[in-house]
Biopython code that builds the backbone (N, CA, C, O; Angstrom):
import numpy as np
from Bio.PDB.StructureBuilder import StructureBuilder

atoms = [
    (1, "UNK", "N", (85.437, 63.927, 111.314)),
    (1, "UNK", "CA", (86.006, 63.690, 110.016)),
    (1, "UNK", "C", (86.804, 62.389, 110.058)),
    (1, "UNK", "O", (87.831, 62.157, 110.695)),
    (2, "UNK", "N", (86.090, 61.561, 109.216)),
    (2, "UNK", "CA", (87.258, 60.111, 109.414)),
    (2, "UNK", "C", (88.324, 60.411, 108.187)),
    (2, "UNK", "O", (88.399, 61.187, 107.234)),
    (3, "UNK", "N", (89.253, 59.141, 108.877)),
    (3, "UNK", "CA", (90.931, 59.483, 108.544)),
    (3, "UNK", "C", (90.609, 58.968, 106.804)),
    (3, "UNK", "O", (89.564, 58.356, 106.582)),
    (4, "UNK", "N", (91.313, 59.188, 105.966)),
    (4, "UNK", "CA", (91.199, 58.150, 104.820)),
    (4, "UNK", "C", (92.192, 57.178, 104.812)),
    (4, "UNK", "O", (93.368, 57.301, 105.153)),
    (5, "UNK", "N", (91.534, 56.082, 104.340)),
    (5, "UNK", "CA", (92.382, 54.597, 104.953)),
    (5, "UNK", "C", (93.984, 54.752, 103.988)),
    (5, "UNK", "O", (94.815, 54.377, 104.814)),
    (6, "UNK", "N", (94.395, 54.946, 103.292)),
    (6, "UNK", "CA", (95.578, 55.017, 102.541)),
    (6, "UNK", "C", (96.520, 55.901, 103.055)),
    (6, "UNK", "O", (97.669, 55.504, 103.249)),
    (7, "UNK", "N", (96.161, 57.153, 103.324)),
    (7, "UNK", "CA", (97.270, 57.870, 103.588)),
    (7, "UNK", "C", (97.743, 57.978, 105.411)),
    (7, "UNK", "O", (96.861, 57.695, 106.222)),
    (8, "UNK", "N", (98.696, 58.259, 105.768)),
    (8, "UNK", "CA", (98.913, 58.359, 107.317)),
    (8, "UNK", "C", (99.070, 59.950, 107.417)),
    (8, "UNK", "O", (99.326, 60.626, 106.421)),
    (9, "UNK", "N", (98.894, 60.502, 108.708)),
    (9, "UNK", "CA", (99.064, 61.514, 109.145)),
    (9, "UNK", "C", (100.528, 61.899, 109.476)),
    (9, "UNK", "O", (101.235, 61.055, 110.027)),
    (10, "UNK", "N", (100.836, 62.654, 109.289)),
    (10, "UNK", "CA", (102.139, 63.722, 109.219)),
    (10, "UNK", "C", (102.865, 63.768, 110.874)),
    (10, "UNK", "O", (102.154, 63.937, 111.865)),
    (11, "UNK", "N", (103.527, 63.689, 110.913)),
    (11, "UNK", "CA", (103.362, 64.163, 112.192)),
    (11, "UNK", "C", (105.369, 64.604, 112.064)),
    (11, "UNK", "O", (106.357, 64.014, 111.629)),
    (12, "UNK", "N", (105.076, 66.058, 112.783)),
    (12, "UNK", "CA", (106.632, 66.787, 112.691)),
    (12, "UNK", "C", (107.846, 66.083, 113.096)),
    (12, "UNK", "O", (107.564, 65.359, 114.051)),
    (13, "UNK", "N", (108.740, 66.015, 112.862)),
    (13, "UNK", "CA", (109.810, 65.931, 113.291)),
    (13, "UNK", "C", (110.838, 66.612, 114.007)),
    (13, "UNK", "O", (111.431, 67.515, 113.416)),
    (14, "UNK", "N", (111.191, 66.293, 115.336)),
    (14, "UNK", "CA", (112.410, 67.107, 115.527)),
    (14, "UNK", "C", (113.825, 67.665, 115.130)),
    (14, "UNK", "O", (114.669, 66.782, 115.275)),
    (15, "UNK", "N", (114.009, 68.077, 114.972)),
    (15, "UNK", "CA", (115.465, 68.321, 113.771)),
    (15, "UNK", "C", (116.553, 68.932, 114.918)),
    (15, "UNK", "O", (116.478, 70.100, 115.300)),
    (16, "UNK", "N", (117.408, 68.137, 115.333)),
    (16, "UNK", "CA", (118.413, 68.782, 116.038)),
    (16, "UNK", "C", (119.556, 68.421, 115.438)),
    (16, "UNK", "O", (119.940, 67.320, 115.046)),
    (17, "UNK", "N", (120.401, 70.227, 115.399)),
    (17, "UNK", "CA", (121.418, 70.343, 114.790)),
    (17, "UNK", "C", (122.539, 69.185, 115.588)),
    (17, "UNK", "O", (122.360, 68.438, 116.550)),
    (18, "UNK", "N", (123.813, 69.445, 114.655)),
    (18, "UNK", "CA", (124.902, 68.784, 115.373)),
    (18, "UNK", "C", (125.402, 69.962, 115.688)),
    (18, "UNK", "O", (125.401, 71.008, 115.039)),
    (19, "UNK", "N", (126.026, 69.606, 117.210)),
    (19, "UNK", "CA", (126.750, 70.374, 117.879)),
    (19, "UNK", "C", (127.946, 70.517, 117.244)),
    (19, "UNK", "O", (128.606, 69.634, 116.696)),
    (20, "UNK", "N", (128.259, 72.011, 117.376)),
    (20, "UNK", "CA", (129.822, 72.460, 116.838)),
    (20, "UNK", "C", (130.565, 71.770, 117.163)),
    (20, "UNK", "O", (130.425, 71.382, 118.323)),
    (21, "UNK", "N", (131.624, 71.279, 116.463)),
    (21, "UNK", "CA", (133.185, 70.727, 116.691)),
    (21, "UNK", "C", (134.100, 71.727, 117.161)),
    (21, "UNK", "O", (133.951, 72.937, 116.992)),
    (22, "UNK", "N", (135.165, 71.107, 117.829)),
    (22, "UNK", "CA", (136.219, 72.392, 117.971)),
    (22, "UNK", "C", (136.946, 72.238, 116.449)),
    (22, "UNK", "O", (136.866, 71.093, 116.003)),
    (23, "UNK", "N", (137.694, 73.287, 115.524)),
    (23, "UNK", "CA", (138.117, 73.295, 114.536)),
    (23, "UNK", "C", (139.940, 73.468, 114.751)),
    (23, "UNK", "O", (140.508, 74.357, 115.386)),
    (24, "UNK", "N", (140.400, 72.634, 114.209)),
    (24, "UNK", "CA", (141.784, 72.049, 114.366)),
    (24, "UNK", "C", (142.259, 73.858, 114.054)),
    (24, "UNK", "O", (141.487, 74.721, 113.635)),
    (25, "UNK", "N", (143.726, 74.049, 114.405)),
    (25, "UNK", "CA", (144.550, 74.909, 113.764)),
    (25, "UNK", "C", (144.720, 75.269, 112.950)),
    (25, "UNK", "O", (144.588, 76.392, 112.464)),
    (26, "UNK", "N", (145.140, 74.145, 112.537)),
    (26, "UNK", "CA", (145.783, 73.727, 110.335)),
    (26, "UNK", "C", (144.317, 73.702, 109.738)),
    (26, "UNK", "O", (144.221, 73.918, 108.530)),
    (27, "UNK", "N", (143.473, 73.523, 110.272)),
    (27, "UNK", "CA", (142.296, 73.740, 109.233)),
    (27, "UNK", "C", (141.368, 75.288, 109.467)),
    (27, "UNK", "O", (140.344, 75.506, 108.820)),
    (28, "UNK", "N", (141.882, 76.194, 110.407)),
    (28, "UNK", "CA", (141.553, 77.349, 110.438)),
    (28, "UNK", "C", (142.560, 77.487, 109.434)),
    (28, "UNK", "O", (142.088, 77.335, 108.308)),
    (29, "UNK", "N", (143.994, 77.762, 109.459)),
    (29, "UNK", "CA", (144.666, 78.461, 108.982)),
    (29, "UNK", "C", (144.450, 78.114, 107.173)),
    (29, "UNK", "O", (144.709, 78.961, 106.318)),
    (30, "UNK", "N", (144.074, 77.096, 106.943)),
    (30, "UNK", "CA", (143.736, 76.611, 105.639)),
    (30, "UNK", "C", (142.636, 77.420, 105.210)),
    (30, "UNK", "O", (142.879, 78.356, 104.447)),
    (31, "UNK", "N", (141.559, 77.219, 105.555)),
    (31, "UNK", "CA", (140.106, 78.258, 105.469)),
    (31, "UNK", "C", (140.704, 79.347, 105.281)),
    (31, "UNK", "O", (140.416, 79.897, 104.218)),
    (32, "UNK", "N", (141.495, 79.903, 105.980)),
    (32, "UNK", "CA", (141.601, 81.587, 105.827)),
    (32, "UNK", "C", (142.648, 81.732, 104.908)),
    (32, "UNK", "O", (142.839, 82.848, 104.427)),
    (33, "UNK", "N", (143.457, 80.655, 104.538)),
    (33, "UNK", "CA", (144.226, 81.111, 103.136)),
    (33, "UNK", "C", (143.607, 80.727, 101.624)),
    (33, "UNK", "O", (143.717, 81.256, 100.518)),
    (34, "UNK", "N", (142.833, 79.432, 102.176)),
    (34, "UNK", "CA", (141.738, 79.891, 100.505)),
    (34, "UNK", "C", (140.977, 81.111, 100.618)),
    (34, "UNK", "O", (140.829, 81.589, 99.493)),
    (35, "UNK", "N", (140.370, 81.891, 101.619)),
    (35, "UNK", "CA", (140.033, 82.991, 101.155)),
    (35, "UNK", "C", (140.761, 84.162, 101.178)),
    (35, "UNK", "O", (140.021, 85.116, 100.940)),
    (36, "UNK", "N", (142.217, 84.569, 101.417)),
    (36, "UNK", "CA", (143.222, 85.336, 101.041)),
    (36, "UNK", "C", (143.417, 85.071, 99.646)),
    (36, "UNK", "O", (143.630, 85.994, 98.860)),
    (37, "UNK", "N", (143.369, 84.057, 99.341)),
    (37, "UNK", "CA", (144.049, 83.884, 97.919)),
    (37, "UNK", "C", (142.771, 83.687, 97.085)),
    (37, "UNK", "O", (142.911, 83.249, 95.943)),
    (38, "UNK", "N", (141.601, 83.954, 97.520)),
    (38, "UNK", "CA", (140.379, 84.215, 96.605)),
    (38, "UNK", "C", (139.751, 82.495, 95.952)),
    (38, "UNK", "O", (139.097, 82.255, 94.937)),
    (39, "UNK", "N", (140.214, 81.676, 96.884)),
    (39, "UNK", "CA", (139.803, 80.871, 95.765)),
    (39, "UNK", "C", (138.373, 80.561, 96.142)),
    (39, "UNK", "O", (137.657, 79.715, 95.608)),
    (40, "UNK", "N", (138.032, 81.444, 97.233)),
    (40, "UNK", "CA", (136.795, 80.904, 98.429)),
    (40, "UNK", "C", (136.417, 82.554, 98.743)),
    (40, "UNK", "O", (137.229, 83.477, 98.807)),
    (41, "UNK", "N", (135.033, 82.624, 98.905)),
    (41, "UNK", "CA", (134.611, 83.585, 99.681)),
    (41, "UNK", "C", (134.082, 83.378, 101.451)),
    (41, "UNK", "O", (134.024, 82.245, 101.928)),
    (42, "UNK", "N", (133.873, 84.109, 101.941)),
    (42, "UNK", "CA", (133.888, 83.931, 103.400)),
    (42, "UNK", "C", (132.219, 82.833, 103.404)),
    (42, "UNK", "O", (132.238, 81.748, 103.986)),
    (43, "UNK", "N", (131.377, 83.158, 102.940)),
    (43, "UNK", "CA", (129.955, 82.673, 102.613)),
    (43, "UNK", "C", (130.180, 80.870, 101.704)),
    (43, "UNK", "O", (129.375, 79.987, 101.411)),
    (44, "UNK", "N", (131.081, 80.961, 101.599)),
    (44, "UNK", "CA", (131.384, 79.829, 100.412)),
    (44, "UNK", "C", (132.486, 79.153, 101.089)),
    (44, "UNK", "O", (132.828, 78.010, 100.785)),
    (45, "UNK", "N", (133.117, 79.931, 102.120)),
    (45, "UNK", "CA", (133.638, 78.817, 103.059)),
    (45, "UNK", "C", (133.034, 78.115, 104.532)),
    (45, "UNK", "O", (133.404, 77.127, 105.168)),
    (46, "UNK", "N", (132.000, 79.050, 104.738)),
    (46, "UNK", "CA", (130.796, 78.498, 105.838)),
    (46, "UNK", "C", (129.942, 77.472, 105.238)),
    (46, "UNK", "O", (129.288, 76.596, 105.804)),
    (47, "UNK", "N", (130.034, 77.676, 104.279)),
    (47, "UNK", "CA", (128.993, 76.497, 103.761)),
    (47, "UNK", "C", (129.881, 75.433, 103.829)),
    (47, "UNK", "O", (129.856, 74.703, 104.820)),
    (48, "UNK", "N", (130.982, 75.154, 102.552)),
    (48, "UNK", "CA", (131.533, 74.143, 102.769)),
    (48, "UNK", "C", (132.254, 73.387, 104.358)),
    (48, "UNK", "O", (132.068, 72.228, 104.730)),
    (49, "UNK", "N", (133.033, 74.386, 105.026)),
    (49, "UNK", "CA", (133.012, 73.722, 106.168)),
    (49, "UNK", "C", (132.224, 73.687, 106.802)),
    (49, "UNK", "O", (132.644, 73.248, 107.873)),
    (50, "UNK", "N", (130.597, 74.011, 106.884)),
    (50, "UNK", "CA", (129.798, 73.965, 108.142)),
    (50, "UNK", "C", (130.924, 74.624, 109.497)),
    (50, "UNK", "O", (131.328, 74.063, 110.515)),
    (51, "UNK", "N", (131.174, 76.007, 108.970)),
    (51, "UNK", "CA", (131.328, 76.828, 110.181)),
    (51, "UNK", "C", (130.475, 78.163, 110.203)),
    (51, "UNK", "O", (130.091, 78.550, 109.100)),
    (52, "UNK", "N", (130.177, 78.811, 111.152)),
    (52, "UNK", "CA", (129.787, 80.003, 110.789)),
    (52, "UNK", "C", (130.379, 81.025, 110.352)),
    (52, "UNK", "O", (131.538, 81.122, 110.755)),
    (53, "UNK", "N", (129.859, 82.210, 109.359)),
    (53, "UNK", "CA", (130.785, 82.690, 108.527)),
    (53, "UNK", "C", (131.315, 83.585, 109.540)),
    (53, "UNK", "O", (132.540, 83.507, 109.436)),
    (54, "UNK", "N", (131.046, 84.298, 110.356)),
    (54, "UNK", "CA", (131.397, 85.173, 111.744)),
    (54, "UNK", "C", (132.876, 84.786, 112.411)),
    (54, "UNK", "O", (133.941, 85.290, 112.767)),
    (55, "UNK", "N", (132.214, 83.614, 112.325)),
    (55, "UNK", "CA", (133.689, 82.908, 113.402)),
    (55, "UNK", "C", (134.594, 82.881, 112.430)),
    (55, "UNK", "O", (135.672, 83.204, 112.929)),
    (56, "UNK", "N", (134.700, 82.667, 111.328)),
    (56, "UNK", "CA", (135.817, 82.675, 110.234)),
    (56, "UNK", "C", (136.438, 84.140, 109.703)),
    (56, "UNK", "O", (137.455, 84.329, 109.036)),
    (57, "UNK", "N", (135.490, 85.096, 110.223)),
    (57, "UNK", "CA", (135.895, 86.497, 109.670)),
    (57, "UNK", "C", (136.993, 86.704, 110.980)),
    (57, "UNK", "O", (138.167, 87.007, 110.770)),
    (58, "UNK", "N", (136.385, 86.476, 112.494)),
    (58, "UNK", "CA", (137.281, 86.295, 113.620)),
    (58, "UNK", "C", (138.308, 85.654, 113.407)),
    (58, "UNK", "O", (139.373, 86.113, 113.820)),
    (59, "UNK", "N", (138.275, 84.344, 112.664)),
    (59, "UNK", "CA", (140.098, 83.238, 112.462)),
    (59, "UNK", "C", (140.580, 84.214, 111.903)),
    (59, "UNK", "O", (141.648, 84.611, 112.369)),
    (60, "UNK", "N", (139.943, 85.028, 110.607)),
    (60, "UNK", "CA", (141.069, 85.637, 109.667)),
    (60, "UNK", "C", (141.483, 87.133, 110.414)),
    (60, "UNK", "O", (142.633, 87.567, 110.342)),
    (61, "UNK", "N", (140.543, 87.756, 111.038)),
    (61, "UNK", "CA", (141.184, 89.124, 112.354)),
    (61, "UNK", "C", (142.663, 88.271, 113.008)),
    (61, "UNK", "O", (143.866, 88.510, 112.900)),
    (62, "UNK", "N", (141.907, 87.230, 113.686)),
    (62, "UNK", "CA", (143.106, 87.037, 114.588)),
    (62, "UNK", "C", (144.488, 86.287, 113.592)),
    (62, "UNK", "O", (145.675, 86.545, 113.797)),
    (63, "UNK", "N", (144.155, 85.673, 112.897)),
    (63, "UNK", "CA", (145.519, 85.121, 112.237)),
    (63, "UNK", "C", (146.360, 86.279, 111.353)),
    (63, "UNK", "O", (147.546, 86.296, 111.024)),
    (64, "UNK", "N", (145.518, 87.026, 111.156)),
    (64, "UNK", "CA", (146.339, 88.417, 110.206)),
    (64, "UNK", "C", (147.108, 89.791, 111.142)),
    (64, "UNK", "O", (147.936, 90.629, 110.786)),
    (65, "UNK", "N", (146.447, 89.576, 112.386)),
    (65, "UNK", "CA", (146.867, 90.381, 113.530)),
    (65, "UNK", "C", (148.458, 89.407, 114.235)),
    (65, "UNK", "O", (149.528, 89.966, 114.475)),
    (66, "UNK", "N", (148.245, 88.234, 114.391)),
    (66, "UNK", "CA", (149.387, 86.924, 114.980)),
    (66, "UNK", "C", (150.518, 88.012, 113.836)),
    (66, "UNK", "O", (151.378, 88.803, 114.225)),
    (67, "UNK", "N", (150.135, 87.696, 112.396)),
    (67, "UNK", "CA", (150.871, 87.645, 111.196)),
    (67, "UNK", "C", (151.822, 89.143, 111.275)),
    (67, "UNK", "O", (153.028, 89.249, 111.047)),
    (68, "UNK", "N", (150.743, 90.350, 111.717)),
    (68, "UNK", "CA", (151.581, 91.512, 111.609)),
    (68, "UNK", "C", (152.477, 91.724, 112.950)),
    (68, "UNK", "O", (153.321, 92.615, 113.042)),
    (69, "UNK", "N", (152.122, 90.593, 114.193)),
    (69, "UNK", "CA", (152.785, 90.719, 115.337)),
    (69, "UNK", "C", (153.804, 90.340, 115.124)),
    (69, "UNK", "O", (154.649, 91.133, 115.537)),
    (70, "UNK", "N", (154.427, 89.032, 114.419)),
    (70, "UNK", "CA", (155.253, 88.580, 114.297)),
    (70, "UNK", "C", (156.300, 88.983, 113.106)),
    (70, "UNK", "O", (157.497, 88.736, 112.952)),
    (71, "UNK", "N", (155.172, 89.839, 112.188)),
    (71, "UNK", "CA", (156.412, 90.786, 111.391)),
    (71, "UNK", "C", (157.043, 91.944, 112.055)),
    (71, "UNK", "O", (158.150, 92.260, 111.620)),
    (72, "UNK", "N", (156.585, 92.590, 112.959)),
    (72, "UNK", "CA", (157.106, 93.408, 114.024)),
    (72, "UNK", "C", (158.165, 92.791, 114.841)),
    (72, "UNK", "O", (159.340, 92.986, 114.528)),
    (73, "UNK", "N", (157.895, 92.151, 115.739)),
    (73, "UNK", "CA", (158.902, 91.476, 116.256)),
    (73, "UNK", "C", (160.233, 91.407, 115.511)),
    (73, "UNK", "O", (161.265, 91.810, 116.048)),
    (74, "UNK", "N", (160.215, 90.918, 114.327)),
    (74, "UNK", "CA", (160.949, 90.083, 113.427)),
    (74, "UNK", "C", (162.556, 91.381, 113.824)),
    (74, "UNK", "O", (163.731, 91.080, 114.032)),
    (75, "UNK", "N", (161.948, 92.663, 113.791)),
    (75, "UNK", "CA", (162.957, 93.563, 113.662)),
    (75, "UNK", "C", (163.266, 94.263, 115.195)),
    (75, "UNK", "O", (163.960, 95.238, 115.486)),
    (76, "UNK", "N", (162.554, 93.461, 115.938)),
    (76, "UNK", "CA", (162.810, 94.329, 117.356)),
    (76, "UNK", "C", (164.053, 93.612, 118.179)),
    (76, "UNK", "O", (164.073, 92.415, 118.467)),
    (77, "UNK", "N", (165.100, 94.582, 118.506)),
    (77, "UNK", "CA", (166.002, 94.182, 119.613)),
    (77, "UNK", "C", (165.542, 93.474, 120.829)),
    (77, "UNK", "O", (164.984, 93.967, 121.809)),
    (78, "UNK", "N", (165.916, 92.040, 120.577)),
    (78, "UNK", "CA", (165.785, 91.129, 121.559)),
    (78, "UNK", "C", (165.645, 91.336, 123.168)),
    (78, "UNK", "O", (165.011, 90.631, 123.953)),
    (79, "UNK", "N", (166.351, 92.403, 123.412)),
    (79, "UNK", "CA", (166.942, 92.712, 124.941)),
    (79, "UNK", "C", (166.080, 93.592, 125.890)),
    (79, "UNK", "O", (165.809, 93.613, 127.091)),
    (80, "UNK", "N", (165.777, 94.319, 124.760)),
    (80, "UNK", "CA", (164.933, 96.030, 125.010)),
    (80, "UNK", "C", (163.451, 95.474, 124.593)),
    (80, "UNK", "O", (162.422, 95.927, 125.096)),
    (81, "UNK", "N", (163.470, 94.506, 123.678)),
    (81, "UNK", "CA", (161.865, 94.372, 123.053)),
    (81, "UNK", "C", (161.255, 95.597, 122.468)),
    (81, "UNK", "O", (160.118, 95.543, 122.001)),
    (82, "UNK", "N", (162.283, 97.232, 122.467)),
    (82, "UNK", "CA", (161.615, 97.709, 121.515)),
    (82, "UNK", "C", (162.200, 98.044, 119.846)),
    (82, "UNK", "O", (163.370, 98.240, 119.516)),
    (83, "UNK", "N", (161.164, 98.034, 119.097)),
    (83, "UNK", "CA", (161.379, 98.028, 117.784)),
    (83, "UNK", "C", (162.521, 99.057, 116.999)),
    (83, "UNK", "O", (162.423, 100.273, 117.158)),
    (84, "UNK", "N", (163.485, 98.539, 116.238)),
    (84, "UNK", "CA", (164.322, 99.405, 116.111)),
    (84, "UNK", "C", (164.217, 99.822, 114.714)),
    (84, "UNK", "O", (164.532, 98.907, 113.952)),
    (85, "UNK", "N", (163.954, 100.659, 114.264)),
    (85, "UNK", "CA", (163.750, 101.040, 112.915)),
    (85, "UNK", "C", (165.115, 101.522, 111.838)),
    (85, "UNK", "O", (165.270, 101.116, 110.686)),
    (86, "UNK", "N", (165.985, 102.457, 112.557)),
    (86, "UNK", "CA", (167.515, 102.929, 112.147)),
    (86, "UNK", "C", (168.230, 103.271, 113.058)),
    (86, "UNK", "O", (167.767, 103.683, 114.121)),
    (87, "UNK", "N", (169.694, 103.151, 112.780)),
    (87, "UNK", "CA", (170.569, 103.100, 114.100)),
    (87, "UNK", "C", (171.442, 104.257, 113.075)),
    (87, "UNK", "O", (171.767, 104.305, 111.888)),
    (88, "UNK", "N", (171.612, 105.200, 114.387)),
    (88, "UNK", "CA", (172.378, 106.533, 113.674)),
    (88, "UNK", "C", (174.326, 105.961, 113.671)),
    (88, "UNK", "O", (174.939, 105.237, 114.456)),
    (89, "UNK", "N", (174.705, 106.591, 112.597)),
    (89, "UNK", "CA", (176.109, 106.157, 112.872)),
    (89, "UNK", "C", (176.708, 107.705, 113.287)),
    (89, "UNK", "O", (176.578, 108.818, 112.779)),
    (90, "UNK", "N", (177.192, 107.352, 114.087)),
    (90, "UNK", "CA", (178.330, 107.997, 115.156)),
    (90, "UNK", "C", (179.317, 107.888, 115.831)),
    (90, "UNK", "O", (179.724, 108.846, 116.488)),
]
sb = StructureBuilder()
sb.init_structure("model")
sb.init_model(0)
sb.init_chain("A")
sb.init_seg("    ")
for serial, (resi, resn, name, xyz) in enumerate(atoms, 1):
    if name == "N":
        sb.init_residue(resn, " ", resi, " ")
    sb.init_atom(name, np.array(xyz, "f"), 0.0, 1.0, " ", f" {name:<3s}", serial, name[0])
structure = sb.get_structure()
């Protein structure tokens, strides 16, 4: 079968992704407060940042877990490290 003189043959291309970036702090913690505050869904923030939506459901586990650690703390006796809820008077 001869070629026809006008058109060229196809030939595939390789398509290699870009390798993941590491993602700053302040821009996890940003991602996961537009989607606390709804202005973003988890699917609608993978797209726009080109992250995967997985790893962003993980930022928001771990930054909401940091969040309730440190509201705990907030009330625990420094000395003992354990949490003091009411102190009886006597």
């Amino acid at each position: 079968m001869k070629a026809i003189p006008g058109k060229k043959k196809k030939v595939a291309a390789v398509v290699r992704r870009k390798p993941f970036d590491k993602v700053e702090e302040k821009t996890k913690i940003k991602i996961v407060e537009e989607i606390k505050t709804g202005m973003i869904s988890f699917l609608g923030a993978s797209r726009k940042y080109r992250v995967p939506r997985n790893t962003i459901k993980a930022w928001a586990g771990k930054l909401n877990l940091t969040t309730l650690l440190n509201a705990d703390n907030s009330s625990a006796d420094p000395k003992s490290g354990i949490k003091v809820t009411h102190q009886e008077n006597t």
